[in-house]
N, C-alpha and C positions, 0 to 999 in steps of 0.2 A: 504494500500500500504506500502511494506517495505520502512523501513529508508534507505537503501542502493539501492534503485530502481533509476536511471538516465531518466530524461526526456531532452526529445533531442528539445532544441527551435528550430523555425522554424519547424520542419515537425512532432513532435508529437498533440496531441490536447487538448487545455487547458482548464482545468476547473478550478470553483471555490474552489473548496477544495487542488484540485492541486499549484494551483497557493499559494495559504496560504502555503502549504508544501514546497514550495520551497522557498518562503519569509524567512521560518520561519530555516529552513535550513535540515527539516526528507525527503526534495528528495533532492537533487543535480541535478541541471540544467547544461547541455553542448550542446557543437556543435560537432555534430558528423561530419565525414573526406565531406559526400554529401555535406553537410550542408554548408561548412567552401567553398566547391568548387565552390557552386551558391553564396558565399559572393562575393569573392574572381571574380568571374566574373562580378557580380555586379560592383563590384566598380573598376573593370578596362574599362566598357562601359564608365563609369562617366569621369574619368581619361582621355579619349577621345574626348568625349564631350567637355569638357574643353578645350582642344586645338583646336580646331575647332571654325571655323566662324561663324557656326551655333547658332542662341541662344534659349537655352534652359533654361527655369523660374530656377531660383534657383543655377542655376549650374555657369554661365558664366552670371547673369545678377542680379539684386537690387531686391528685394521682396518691395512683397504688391505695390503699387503703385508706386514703382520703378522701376517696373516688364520691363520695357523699356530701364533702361538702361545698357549696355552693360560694361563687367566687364574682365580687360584682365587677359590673363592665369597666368599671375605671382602673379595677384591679387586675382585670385579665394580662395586660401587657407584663403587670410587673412580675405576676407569674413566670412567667417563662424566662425571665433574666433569672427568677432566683432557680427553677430547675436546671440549667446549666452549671448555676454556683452550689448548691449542694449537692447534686449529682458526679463532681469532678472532684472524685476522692480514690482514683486510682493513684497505685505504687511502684515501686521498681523501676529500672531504668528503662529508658525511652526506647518505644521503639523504634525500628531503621525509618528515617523520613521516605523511605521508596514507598513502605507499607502508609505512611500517614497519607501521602498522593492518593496510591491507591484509593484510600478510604472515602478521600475527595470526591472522585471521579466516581467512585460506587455512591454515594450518598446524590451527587447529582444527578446521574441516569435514575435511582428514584423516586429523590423527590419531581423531576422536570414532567414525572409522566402524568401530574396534574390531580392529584387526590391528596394530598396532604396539606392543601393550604398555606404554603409556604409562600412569601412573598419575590416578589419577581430581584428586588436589589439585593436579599440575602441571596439567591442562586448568584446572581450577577457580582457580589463580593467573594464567594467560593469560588469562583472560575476565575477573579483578580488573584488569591491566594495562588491558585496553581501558576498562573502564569507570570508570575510574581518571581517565582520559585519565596511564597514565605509562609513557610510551612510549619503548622502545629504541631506542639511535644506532645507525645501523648503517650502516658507510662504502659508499661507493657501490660501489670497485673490489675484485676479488681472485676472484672467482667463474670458472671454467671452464664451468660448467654440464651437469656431470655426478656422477656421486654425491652429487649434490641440489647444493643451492647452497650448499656447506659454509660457508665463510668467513662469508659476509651471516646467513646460520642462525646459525652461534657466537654470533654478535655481539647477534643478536634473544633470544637465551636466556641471555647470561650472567647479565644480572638475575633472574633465578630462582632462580641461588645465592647470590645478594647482590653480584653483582661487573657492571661495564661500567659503563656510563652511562645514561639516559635524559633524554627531552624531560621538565622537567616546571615548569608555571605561567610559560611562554616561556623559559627556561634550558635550558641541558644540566647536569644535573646528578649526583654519584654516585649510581646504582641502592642502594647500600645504607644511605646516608642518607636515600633516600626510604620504605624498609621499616625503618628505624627510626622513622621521623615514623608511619608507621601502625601502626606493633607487630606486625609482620609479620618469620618468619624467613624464612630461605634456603627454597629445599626442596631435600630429602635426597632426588636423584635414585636410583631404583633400577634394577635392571642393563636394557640398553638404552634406557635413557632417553634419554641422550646422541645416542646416534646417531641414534635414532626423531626425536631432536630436530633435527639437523641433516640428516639425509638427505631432498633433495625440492626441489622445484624450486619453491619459492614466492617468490623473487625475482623470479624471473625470470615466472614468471603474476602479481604484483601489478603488475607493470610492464605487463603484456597485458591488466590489469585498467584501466588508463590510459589504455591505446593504445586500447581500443577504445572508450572516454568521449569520448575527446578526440576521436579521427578519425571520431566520427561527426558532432560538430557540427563539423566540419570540411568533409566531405561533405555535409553539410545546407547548411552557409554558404556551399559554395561553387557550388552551383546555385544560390542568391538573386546571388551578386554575379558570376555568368556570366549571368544572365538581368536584371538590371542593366547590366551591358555591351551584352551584345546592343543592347538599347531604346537605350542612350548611342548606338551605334555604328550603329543600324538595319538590322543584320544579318536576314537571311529564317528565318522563322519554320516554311519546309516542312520544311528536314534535324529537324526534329522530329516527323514527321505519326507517328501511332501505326499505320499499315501497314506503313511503311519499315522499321520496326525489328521487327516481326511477321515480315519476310523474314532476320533473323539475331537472333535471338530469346535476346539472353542478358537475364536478370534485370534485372541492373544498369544496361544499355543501355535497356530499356526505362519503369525505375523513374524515370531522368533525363531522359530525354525524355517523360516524362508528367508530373514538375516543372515542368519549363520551360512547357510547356504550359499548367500552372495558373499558375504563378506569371504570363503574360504574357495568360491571359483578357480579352478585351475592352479591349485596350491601346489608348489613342490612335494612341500613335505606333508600332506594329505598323500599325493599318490607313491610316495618311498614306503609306505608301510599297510597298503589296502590289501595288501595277501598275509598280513603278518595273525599270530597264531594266536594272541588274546581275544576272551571272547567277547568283552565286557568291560565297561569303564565305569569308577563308579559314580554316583548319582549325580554328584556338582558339575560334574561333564557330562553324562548320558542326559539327565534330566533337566538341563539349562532351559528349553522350549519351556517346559510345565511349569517352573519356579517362577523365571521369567514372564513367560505367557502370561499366569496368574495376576501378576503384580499388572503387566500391561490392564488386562480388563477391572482391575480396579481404578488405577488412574481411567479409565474413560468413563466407568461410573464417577466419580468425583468430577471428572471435567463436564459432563453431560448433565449432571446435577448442576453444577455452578452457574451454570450458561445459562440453565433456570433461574437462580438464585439472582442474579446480577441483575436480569433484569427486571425484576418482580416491585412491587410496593411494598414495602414491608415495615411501613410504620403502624400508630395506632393515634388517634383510630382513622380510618379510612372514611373522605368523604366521595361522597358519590353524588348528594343534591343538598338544599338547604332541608328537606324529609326525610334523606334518609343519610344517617352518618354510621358506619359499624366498628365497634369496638371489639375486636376480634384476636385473633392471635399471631399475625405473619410476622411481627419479630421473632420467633419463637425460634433458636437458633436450632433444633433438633434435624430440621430434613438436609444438612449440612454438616451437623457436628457428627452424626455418623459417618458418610460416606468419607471425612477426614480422619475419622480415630482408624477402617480400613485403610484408607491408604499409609496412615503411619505405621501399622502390619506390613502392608502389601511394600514399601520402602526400605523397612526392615529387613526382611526376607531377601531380598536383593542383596545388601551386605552381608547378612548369613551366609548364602550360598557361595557369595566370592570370600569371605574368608575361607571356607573351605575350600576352595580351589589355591587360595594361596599358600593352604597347609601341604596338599598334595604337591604342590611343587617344589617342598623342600623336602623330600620324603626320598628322592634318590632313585626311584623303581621306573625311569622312561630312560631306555638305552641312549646313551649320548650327555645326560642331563645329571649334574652331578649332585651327591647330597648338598642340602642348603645351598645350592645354586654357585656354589665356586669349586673349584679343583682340587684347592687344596684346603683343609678342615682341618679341627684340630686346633690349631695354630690361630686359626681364621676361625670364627663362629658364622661368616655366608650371612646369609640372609635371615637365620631362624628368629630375630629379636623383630624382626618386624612383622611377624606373624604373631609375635605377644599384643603390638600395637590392632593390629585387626580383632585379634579376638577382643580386647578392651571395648575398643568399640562397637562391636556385636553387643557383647553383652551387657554397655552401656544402654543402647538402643531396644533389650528385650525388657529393662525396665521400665524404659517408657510408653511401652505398647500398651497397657493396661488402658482399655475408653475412658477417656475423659466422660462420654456420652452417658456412660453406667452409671455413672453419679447423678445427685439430686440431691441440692439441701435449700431448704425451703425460705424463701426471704419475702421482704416487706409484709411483714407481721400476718404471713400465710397467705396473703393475695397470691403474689406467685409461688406458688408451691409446688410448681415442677419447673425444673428450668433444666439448659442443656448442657452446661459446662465445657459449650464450644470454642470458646476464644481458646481454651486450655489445648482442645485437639488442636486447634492450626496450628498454636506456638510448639507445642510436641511434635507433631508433622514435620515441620522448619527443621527440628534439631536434629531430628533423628535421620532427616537427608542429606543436612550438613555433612554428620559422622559417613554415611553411606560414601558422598563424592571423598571421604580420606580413603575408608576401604578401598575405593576401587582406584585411587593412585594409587596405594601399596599394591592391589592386584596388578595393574599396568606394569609398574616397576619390576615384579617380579614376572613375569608374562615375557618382559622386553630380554630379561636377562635369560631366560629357559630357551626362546627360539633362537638366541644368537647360538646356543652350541649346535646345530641344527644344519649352521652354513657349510658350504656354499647354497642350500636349496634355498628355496624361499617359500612365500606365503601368497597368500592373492590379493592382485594390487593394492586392496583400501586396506589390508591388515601392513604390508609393506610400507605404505605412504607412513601410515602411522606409528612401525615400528623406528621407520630412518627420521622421524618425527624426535620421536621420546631420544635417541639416540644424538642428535644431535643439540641435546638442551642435558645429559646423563650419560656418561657412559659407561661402558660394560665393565665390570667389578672383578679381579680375582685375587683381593685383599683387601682385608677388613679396610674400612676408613669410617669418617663419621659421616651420617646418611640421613640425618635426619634433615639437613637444605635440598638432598636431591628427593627426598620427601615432597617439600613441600614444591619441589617444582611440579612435580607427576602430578597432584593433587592439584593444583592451579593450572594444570593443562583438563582437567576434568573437570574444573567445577567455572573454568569461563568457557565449556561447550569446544573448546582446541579438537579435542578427537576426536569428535560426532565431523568440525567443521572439515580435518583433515581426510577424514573418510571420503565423504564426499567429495569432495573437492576431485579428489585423488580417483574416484568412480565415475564423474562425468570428463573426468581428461582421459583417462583410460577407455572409453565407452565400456563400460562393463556395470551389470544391473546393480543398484541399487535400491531400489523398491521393490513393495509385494502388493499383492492385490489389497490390501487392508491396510498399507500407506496414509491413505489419505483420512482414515478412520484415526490412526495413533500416531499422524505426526502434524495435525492440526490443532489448533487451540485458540 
């Protein structure tokens, strides 16, 4: 998509790559004249409401278990300034300003879709914010993830009445010294504003906005450096044929086993050992399609859910006419915080399986390839210590697996008494992919060192491009040194996307396939 292409909040449709471009600032986000029209009416239903006898949750009367009491018109505005100031009582350090963008940009596409009552100059100061680049603190913890992500919301909007903090020219700075530096006032929130503001669960989807960026090139990375292993290891190349997997026929099982396939086209060292006498390899190499596979069809349930989520309404309450207003539940972070607490399994599992392949490589039993990955041992301990760092990490990440979602503890004096404890899955999600892109530098690193005894044969072009890749930034070891800088180089080649980008690259110079039929299903977002 062009850098000068405009996405229109509220009635265009937002994805996740979309949504990062416009964070990031390669599209520009507006309100087009329809757009601005359904605000603009919005929030003059509201305006009405308000003077009226009638009580409407949020508009003219106390939240959460104050939901009863009645709030007069002249009071209604000041309402909503104090539910930003008492509701912004989250803790811990901030999160990244990419996520508080995000949040931006997700709270725009639904406040702009014209039921929330939001007034047309608060959109139009949130779209100054981003393009501003001045951007709200907003702490990481305090969110339950139900009646939107109250706390992390307070915190993204106080700067709109002149008060909290923001990122701004690398500082955290006062928000209202930075709207004096531009002659910019507060804005005069009108009645539900507030809560329109905070109610919704954009915390917790810009975090899902991450999780599914990051764990794709995860998944991408980690068929190159399991089909890297393989060649290192000379594992058989059938638990791949595309019929086997035709007989249990999920997506993802077979989108990885048509990977591997490309990626190991016309390999040397595949065809030096296709008559050889083992019958069987074990699991972390026979079984990479299924482990793998698995994880892929979870990332597209989360991605397929998101894409709902993003662009939904999900405040409270929802207006629809000046008759009819519903107080209802779509902040309710649950149809997200699952599909999030799976994928921080299904991302886990990923580094599982590749530490196990980087144990089998120091194991000594593939003709050619020596214990602990050096010649001479003993003397030398090879590579075995870095296999202590994978499993650390493994089992750092199977403690985080437990759902955040399983949880429920009951807040505002029993009104919400079920809530989802999503913000928690995204942030566990984040870490536990973090950990995954170090596994699979350690796996690359030792991947790169097992095919080099291998030469003169080689591997098929995008495993190649990538080997003389890693090779050229690391090179090949046959005495101890310290290893933890060429660590972190392998690990910074996986986690800014290097290897996915090298493969490819390396696939359309060569003419040689890379894609499967189900491409455009799990490399879309």
């Amino acid at each position: 998509m062009s850098a000068n292409h405009n996405f229109n909040y509220g009635s265009d449709f937002l994805t996740v790559s979309k949504t990062l471009a416009i964070s990031k600032g390669t599209i520009k986000g507006i309100l087009n004249e329809e757009t601005r029209q359904k605000i603009k009416e919005s929030s003059a239903i509201v305006e009405k409401i308000a003077l009226s006898d009638k009580a409407v949750y949020g508009i003219n009367t106390g939240f959460g278990p104050l939901c009863t009491s009645m709030i007069s018109a002249e009071d209604t505005k000041k309402l909503q300034e104090n539910i930003l100031k008492s509701h912004a009582v989250g803790v811990g350090v901030p999160i990244d300003d990419e996520i508080s963008r995000i949040m931006l940009v997700l709270k725009l596409q639904a406040l702009a879709q014209g039921y929330s009552g939001i007034q047309e100059a608060t959109l139009d100061r949130m779209i100054w914010h981003l393009e501003n680049d001045v951007i709200p603190v907003v702490p990481k913890q305090g969110s339950v993830g139900a009646s939107g992500d109250l706390a992390p919301l307070s915190h993204l909007f106080l700067p709109l009445i002149g008060l909290g903090r923001v990122h701004y020219k690398g500082d955290i700075v006062s928000a209202q010294d930075v709207l004096k530096e531009y002659g910019l006032k507060p804005i005069a929130l009108g009645p539900k504003e507030g809560l329109a503001l905070i109610n919704g669960t954009q915390f917790i989807a810009a975090h899902a906005v991450k999780v599914v960026a990051r764990f794709y090139n995860v998944l991408a990375t980690a068929d190159i450096t399991a089909a890297m292993m393989l060649e290192g290891l000379m594992g058989s190349v059938k638990p791949f044929d595309e019929g086997l997997h035709k007989l249990r026929p999920y997506k993802g099982n077979q989108h990885v086993a048509a990977n591997i396939r490309n990626l190991l086209a016309d390999s040397e060292i595949v065809g030096s050992h296709l008559d050889c006498a083992k019958v069987q390899d074990p699991y972390s190499l026979r079984c990479i399609p299924q482990v793998h596979g698995a994880s892929r069809n979870a990332w597209l349930h989360l991605k397929e859910t998101l894409e709902i989520e993003i662009n939904s309404v999900t405040d409270n309450p929802i207006i629809f006419s000046e008759d009819l207003t519903i107080s209802g539940g779509n902040f309710h972070g649950q149809p997200i915080a699952m599909p999030l607490d799976y994928a921080c399994l299904a991302a886990s599992e990923i580094g599982n399986i590749s530490d196990r392949r980087i144990y089998l490589s120091l194991e000594g039993n593939t003709d050619g390839v020596p214990k602990l990955l050096m010649r001479e041992t003993g003397l030398n301990s090879g590579f075995m210590i870095l296999q202590y760092t994978s499993a650390a990490l493994a089992s750092e990440n199977k403690g985080l697996c437990f759902p955040a979602s399983a949880d429920s503890i009951p807040t505002s004096l029993g009104q919400e008494d079920h809530v989802s404890m999503g913000s928690i899955s995204g942030r566990k999600a984040l870490q536990v992919i973090e950990n995954v892109e170090r596994i699979l530098g350690i796996e690359l690193f030792c991947a790169a060192q097992a095919i080099d005894y291998h030469a003169p044969l080689k591997s098929g072009k995008m495993i190649n491009a990538v080997h003389d890749y890693v090779r050229s930034k690391v090179e090949h070891l046959e005495e101890d040194q310290i290893m933890y800088e060429m660590m972190e180089k392998v690990i910074e080649m996986v986690q800014d996307g290097k290897i996915l980008e090298i493969a490819l690259n390396a696939a359309e110079k060569e003419g040689v396939a890379s894609k499967t039929v189900f491409t455009d299903l799990f490399e879309n977002y």
